[in-house]
PAFI-229785 format. One record per residue: residue number from 1; residue in three letters; x, y, z of N, C-alpha, C, O in turn. Coordinates in steps of 0.2 Angstrom, whole numbers. Example, Ala and Ser with C-alpha at 12.3 -4.5 7.8 and 13.67 -1.06 7.14 Angstrom:
BEGIN
(1; ala; (66; -28; 39); (62; -22; 39); (66; -16; 39); (71; -17; 42))
(2; ser; (64; -11; 35); (68; -5; 36); (64; 0; 39); (67; 6; 40))
% end
This chain:
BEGIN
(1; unk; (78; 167; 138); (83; 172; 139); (86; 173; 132); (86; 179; 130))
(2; unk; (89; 169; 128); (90; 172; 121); (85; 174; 117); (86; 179; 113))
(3; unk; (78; 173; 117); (75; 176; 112); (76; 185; 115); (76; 190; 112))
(4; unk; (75; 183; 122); (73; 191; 123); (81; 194; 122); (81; 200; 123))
(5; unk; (87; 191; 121); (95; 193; 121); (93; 196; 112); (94; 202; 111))
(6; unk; (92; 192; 108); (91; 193; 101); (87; 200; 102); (89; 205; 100))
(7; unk; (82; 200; 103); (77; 205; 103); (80; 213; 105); (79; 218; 102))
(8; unk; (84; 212; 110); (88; 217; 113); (91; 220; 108); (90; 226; 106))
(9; unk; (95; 217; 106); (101; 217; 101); (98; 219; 93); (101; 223; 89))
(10; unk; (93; 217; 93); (88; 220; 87); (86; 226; 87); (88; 231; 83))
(11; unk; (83; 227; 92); (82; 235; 95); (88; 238; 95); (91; 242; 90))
(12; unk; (91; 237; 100); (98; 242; 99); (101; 243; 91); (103; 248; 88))
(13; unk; (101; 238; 90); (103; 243; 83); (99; 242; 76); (101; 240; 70))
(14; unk; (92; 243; 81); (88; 247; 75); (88; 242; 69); (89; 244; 63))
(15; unk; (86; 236; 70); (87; 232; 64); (78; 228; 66); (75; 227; 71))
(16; unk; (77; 227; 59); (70; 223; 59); (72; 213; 61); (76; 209; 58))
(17; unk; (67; 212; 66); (67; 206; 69); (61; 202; 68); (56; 203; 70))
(18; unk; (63; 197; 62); (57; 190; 64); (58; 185; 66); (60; 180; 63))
(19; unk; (55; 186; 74); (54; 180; 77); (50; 175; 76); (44; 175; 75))
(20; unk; (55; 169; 75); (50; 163; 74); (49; 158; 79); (46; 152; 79))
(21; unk; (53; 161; 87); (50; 158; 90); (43; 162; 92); (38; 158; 93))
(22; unk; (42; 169; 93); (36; 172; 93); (31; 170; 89); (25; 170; 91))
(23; unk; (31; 168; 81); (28; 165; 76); (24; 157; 79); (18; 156; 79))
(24; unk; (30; 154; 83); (29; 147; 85); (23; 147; 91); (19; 143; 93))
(25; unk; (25; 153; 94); (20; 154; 102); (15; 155; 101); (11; 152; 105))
(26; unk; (13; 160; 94); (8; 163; 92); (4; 155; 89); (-2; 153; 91))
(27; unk; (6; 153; 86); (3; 145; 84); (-1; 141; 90); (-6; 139; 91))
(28; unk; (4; 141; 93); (1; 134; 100); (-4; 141; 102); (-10; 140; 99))
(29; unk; (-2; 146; 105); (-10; 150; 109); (-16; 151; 103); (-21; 154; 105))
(30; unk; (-16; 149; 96); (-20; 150; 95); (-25; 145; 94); (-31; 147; 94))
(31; unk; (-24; 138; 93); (-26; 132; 95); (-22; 128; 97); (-16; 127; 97))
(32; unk; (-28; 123; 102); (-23; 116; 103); (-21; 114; 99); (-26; 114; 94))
(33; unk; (-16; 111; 97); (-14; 105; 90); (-12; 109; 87); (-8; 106; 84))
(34; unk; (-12; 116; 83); (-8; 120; 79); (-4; 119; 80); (-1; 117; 75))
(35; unk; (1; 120; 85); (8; 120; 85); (10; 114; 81); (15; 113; 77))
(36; unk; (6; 109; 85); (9; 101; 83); (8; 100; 76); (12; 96; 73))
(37; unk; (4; 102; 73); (1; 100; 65); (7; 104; 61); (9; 102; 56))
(38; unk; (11; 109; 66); (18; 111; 62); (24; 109; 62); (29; 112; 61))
(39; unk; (24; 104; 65); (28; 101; 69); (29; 93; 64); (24; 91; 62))
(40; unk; (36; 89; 63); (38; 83; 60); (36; 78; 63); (33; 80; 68))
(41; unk; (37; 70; 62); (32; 67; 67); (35; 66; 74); (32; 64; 79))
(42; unk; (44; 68; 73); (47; 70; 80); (45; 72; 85); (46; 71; 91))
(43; unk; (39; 77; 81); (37; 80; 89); (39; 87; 90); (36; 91; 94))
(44; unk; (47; 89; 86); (52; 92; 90); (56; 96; 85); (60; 101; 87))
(45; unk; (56; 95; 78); (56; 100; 71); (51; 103; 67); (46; 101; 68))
(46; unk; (52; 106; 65); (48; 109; 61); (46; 104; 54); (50; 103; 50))
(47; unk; (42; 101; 53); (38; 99; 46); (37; 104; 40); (38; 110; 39))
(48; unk; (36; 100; 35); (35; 103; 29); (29; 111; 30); (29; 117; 30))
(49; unk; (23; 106; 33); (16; 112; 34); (20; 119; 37); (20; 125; 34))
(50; unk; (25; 118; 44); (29; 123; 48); (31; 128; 45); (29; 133; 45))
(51; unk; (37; 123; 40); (40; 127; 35); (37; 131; 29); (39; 136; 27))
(52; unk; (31; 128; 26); (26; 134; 23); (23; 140; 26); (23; 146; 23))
(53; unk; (21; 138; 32); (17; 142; 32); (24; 149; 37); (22; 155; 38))
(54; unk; (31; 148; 38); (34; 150; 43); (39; 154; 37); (42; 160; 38))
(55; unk; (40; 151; 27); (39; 155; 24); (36; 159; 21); (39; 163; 18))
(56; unk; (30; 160; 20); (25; 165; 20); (24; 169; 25); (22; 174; 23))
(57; unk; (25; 166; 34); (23; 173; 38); (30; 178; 37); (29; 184; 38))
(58; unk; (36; 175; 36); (42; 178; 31); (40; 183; 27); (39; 189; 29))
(59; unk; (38; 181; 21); (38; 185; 17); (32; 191; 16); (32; 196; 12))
(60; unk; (28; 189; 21); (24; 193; 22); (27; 199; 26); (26; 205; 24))
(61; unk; (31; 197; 31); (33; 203; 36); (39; 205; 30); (40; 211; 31))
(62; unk; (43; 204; 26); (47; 207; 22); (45; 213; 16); (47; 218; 15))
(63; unk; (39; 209; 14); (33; 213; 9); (32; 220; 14); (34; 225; 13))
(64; unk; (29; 218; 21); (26; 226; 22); (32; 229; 26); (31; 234; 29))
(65; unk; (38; 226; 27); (42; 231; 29); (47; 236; 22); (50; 241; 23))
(66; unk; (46; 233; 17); (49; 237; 9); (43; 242; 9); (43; 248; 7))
(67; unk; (37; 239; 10); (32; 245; 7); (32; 251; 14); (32; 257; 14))
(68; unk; (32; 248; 17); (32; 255; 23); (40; 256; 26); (39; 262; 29))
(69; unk; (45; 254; 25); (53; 258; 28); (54; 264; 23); (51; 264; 18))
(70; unk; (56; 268; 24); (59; 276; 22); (63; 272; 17); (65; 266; 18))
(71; unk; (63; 276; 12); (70; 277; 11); (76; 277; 11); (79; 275; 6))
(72; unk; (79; 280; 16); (84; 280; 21); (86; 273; 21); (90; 271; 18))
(73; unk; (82; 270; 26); (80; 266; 30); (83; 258; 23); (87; 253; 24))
(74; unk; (80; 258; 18); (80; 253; 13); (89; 256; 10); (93; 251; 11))
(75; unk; (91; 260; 8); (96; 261; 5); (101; 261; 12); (104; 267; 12))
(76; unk; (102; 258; 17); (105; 255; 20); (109; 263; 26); (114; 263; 29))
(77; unk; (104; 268; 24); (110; 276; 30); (106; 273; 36); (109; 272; 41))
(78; unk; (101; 272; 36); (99; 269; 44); (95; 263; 44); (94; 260; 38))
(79; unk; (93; 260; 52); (91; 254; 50); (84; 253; 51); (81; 258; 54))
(80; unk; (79; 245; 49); (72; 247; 50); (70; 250; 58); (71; 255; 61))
(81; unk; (66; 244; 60); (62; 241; 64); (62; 236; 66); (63; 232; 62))
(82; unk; (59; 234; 72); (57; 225; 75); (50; 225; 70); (48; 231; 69))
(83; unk; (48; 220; 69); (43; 219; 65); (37; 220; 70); (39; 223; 76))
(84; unk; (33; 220; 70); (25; 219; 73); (23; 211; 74); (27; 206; 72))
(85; unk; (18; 211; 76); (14; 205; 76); (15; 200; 69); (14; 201; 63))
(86; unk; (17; 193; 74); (20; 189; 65); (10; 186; 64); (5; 184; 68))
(87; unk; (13; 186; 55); (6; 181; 54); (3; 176; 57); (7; 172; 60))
(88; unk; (-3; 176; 58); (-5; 170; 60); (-6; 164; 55); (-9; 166; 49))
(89; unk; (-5; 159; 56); (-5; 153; 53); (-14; 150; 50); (-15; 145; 48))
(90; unk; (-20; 155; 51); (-25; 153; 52); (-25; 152; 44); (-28; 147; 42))
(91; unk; (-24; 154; 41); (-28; 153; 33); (-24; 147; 30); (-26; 145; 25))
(92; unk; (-19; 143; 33); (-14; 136; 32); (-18; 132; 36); (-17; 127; 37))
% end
């Protein structure tokens, strides 16, 4: 129910969203044990590997929202977008 509250609220006012629980979903549906290999030995935090690979699918989505936003959009008269499909963790 929050992610999808956050998301609403993104839309609404027109601001760019990365989600890193979508990032984390994206992980486990892509193999068994990916999610876990991103995961601390708790089980239940995020690990150093997580945190790499969850800055880079960051930076990526930051990268192609400056090269593709208006304008406009960058000097702050309107706002982005929700982002698209976050990176996959496959080249980590």
């Amino acid at each position: 129910r929050y992610v999808g509250l956050v998301a609403s609220v993104a839309t609404s006012a027109k601001a760019p969203l990365f989600s890193r629980y979508r990032l984390m979903k994206r992980w486990s549906d892509l193999a068994p044990g990916l999610l876990t290999a991103m995961l601390a030995k708790d089980g239940f935090h995020m690990g150093d590997r997580g945190y790499d690979c969850l800055a880079a699918a960051l930076g990526q989505e930051i990268t192609t929202y400056l090269r593709t936003a208006s304008p406009a959009a960058l000097s702050g008269a309107t706002r982005g977008r929700t982002t698209p499909d976050m990176v996959t963790a496959r080249r980590f």
